[in-house]
N, C-alpha and C positions, 0 to 999 in steps of 0.2 A: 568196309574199313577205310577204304580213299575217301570216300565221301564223309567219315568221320573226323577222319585228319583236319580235312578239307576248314569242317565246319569248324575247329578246334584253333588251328590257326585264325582262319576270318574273325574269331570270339577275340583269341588275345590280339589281333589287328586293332581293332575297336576299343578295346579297353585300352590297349596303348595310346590310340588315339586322343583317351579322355586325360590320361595321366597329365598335370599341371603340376610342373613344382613354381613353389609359389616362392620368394623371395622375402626373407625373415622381415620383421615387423621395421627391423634398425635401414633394412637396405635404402627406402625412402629417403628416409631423415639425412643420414649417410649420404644420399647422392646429393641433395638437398644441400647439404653442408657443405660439400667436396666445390661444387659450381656455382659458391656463392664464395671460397674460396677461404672457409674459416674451419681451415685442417687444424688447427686443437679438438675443433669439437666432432671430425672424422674417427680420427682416435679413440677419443672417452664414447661413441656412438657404438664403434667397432667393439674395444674392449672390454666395452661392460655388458654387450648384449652375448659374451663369452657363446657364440657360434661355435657348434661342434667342427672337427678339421671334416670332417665328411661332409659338413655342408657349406663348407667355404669353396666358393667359384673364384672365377677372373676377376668380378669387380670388388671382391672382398682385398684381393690382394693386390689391384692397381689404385684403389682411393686410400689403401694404409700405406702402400709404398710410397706413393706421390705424397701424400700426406705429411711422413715423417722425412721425407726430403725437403717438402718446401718450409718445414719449421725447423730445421737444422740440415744441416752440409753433414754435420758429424753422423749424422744417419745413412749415410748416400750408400755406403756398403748394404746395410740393410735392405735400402729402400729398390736397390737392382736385385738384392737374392727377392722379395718380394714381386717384381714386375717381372721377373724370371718364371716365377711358378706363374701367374697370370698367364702367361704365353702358353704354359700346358694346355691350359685351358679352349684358349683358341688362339692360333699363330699366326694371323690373320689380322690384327688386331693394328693399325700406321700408330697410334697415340702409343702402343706396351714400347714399341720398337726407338721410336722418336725420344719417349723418357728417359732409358735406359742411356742410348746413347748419350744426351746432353749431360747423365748424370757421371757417364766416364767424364764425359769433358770436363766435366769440373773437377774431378781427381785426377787429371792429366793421363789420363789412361786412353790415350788418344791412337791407339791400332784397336782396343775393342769400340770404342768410338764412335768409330772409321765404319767398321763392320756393321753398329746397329744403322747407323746414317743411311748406311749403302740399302740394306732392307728395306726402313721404312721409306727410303724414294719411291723404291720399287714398289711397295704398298699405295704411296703419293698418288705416285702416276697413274693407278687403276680403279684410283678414287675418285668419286667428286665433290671432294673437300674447296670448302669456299676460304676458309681460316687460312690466311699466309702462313705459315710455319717454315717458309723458307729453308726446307730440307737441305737443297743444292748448295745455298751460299754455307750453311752449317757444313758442309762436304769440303768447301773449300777453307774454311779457315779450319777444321781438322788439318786437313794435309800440309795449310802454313806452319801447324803449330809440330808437325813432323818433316818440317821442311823439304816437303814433298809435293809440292805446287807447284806444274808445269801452266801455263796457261793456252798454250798452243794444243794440249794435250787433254786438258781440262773439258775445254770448247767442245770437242770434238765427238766428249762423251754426254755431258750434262746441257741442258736448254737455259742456256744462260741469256738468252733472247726473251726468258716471260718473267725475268725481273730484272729492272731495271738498274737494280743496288748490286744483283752479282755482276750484270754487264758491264758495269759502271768500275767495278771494283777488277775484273777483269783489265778492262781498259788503263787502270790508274797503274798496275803492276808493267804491262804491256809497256808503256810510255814511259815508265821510270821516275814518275812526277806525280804530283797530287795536285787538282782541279779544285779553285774552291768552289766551283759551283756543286763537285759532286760532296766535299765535305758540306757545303749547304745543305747538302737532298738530304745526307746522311744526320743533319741534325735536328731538321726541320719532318723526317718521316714519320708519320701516323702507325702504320705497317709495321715496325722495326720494333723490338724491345729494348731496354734501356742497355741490358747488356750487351745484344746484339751489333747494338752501334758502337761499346766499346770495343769489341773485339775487331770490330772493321777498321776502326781507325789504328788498334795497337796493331793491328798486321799490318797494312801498310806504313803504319809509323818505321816498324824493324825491317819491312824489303824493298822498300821504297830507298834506294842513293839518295842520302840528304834528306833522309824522311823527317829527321828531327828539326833542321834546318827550315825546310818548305812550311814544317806542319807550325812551327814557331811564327814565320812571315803570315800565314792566314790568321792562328787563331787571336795576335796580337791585336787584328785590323779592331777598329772599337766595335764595328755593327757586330763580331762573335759575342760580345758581352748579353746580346737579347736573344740570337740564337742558341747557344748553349745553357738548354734549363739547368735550374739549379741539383737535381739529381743525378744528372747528368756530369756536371761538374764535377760532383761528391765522387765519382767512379769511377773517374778520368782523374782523380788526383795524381796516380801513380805515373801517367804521362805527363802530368802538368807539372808534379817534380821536375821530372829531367830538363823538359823546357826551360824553368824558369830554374835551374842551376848553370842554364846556358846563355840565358838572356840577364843583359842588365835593365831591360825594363819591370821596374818595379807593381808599375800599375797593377795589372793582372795577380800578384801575388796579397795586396793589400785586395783587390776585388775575392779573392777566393776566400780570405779570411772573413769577411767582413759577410756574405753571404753560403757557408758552408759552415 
């Protein structure tokens, strides 16, 4: 009888071993789509290959979620109940965690935010992820935009010594002034997304003493004119407002017209 068992388990061992599930015909195409970065046709891949719910995994639900966030904002509630169940899946996952959070940030939902950030560092850190994704500095403009940014206290916790744009940025709050060398790095970085640099510069714009004042005196100088691309500009309008309600140099205001 033991030795029937025996052999009875060993069998379903083996068979288990062959079992393969295989990844519907759309999942190809679908990732194919997602990493070349043309989420309409994630979507119509997804939704027309009508996937039974039993056989939707993680990446069914993180390339529709991501998908219908990066083709509207108006989806972003959506696109987190999606990257939510993905997480069922496997919890595991720095990219489910990192989405999620950036997509509170964009609905100002900046305490769950805070939370998915704080994870996927923790994820970061036990990766070896080459892609800058700049977890930490995302950790720090969270806690400006909750006014909750110590920097003596910040340091202490995050490695703000393996990038150069949080140390930098650390430092400019620390000093109570703005470097233009470091708004240089900040304009001129490869590394950096186009958002990424607005939100650096509107946080120290708002805690920076005289942030509007300082940030006026550099961006005026003429060489900002080659430094600041043009999309870049387009996104920075909302700061270039206040500046230039505050400045009577008119230059910059016919420049923004005339290239925006």
């Amino acid at each position: 009888m033991k030795r029937f068992c025996f052999l009875l388990v060993f069998l379903l061992f083996l068979l288990g071993c062959k079992i393969k599930v295989t990844p519907p015909a759309c999942y190809y195409k679908a990732k194919e789509a997602f990493e070349n970065k043309d989420y309409e046709l994630v979507i119509d891949l997804l939704e027309d290959a009508k996937i039974p719910v039993s056989q939707k995994t993680d990446w069914y639900y993180y390339f529709y979620g991501t998908s219908l966030y990066r083709i509207s904002k108006a989806q972003t509630r959506k696109a987190i109940d999606n990257l939510k169940i993905a997480i069922t899946f496997h919890d595991e996952v720095f990219e489910y965690y990192f989405n999620i959070a950036q997509m509170y940030f964009d609905i100002a939902d900046y305490e769950h935010a805070h939370a998915f950030f704080e994870k996927a560092a923790t994820l970061y850190k036990d990766s070896n992820k080459t892609e800058p994704y700049n977890v930490y500095l995302w950790i720090a403009l969270t806690l400006c935009k909750q006014d909750l940014f110590n920097v003596s206290e910040f340091t202490k916790v995050y490695p703000t010594d393996e990038s150069l744009y949080l140390k930098g940025f650390c430092t400019q709050i620390s000093a109570n002034s703005l470097s233009e060398q470091y708004i240089d790095n900040i304009s001129n970085a490869e590394n950096l997304k186009v958002d990424e640099k607005i939100l650096i510069i509107d946080a120290l714009f708002n805690r920076v003493s005289g942030g509007m004042e300082q940030l006026t005196a550099l961006i005026l100088m003429e060489k900002y004119t080659r430094l600041l691309t043009k999309e870049l500009v387009i996104n920075l309008k909302g700061i270039f407002q206040k500046i230039l309600m505050a400045s009577i140099n008119k230059g910059w205001e016919i420049w923004i017209e005339q290239n925006c």
